[in-house]
C-alpha positions, 0 to 999 in steps of 0.5 A: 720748101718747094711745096707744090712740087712735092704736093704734085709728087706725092699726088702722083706717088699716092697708091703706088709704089716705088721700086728701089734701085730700079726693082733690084730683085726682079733684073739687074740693079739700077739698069734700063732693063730694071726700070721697064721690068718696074714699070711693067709692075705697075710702079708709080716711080723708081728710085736709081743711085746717081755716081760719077764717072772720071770724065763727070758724067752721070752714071747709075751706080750704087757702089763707090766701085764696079766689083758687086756688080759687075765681073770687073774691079776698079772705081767709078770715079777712075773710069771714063763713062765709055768704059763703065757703060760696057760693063755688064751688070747682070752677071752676079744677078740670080736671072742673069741668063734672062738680062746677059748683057745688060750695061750700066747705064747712064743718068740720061739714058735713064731719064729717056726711059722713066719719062717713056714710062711716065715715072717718078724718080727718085735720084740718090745721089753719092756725091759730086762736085759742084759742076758734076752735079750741075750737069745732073741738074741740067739733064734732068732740066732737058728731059722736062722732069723735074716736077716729077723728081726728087733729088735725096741723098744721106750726104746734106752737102749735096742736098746744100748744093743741090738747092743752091744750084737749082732750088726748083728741085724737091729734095729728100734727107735720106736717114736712117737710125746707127748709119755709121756704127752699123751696116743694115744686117746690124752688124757693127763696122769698127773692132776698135772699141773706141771707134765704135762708142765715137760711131754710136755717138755721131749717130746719135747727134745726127739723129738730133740734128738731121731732125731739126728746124735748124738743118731744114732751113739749112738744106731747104728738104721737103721730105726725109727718105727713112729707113722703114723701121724707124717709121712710126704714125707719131714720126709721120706726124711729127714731120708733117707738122713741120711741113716735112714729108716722109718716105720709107726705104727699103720695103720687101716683104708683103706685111710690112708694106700692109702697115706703111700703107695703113698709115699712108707713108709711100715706100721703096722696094726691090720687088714689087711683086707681093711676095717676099724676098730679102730685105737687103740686095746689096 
């Protein structure tokens, strides 16, 4: 466990906040124009969703796909970089009269703007290969940023390559409770009776394991990013004991981010303002 990195990390984070996918709810998800509009917000740090272009290039992207986004269809990993960062991200976006022509950007391009602001980050990586995630790695080296970044991820092989890499970067379990039987609105992802009780049991082994001493030593996380509702003072407590730190997703209305900053967990937001707005932009 990179201990004092973290311990650096949390320091910087502590009496602040952290707006997700770059601030969604104020500019265009995961943009450049996000990440100042954050900034402006007095945030300690944002968190971007990391994908891979067809050339391997790191881009900021949520979605396995452009479609949400952007008014074009087609997957990421399909595309060349040159392409994906032409696409105007800012046209299904309630001020896309205030950010027309706002551009998917890429992991570099974001990394130049975080360190110009002096920001955390928190890079939620989709997946990649091995030399896809080394050049992540690598960027991230260049611009000096490390002891001022975490590297989180649902997917533990990457958090497995991730260390194995690089074990000088911090790194984040991120969990949440029923992740494959249901989306974030609860409803249920399978018809199918039989995949659904399959979905709901997996669920339930991964709650076990994603939360044993086994997986930790496994990943070499120092912090599990869970989901807010699944964050209790006894929960915090139970990870700190294993050395483990916690950090809550996706915090958007003003009385639940009174509660986790009364039992002083750090959260992510799509709206830094104190003001309510969905709990869920995607």
């Amino acid at each position: 466990i990179n201990a004092e990195y973290m311990g650096a990390l949390l320091t910087f984070l502590r009496g602040g906040v952290v707006a997700h996918k770059g601030g969604a709810f104020l500019a265009p998800e995961n943009t450049l124009a996000a990440i100042r509009t954050a900034a402006s917000q007095g945030v300690s740090g944002v968190e971007i969703d990391v994908s891979f272009s067809l050339d391997g290039v790191p881009v900021l992207l949520h979605d396995n796909t452009v479609d949400r986004t952007t008014g074009t269809r087609g997957r990421v990993s399909d595309m060349l970089a040159s392409h994906i960062t032409s696409l105007d991200c800012s046209v299904y976006h309630p001020l896309k009269a205030q950010f027309r022509g706002e551009c998917i950007p890429t992991l570099e391009m974001a990394l130049k703007e975080a360190s110009a602001l002096n920001l955390s980050l928190f890079l939620d990586v989709k997946g990649g290969s091995k030399s896809e995630l080394e050049r992540m790695l690598h960027l991230v080296r260049a611009h000096h940023l490390v002891t001022n970044t975490v590297v989180c991820s649902f997917y533990p092989n990457v958090l497995w390559q991730v260390r194995k890499l690089d074990n000088s970067f911090t790194t984040a379990l991120t969990w949440r409770r029923q992740l494959l039987r249901c989306d974030l609105t609860g409803r249920r992802r399978h018809q199918a009776a039989w995949k659904d009780m399959l979905a709901g049991a997996a669920d339930s082994m991964w709650a076990s394991l994603s939360h044993s001493s086994l997986v930790q030593r496994l990943l070499g996380h120092s912090m599990m990013l869970t989901h807010w509702r699944d964050i209790t003072p006894e929960y915090r407590d139970r990870l700190a004991r294993r050395g483990l730190s916690v950090a809550a997703w996706t915090v958007n209305r003003p009385a639940d981010k009174a509660y986790l900053c009364g039992i002083g967990v750090p959260f992510m937001t799509d709206c830094p303002l104190d003001i309510d707005c969905p709990e869920d932009l995607s």
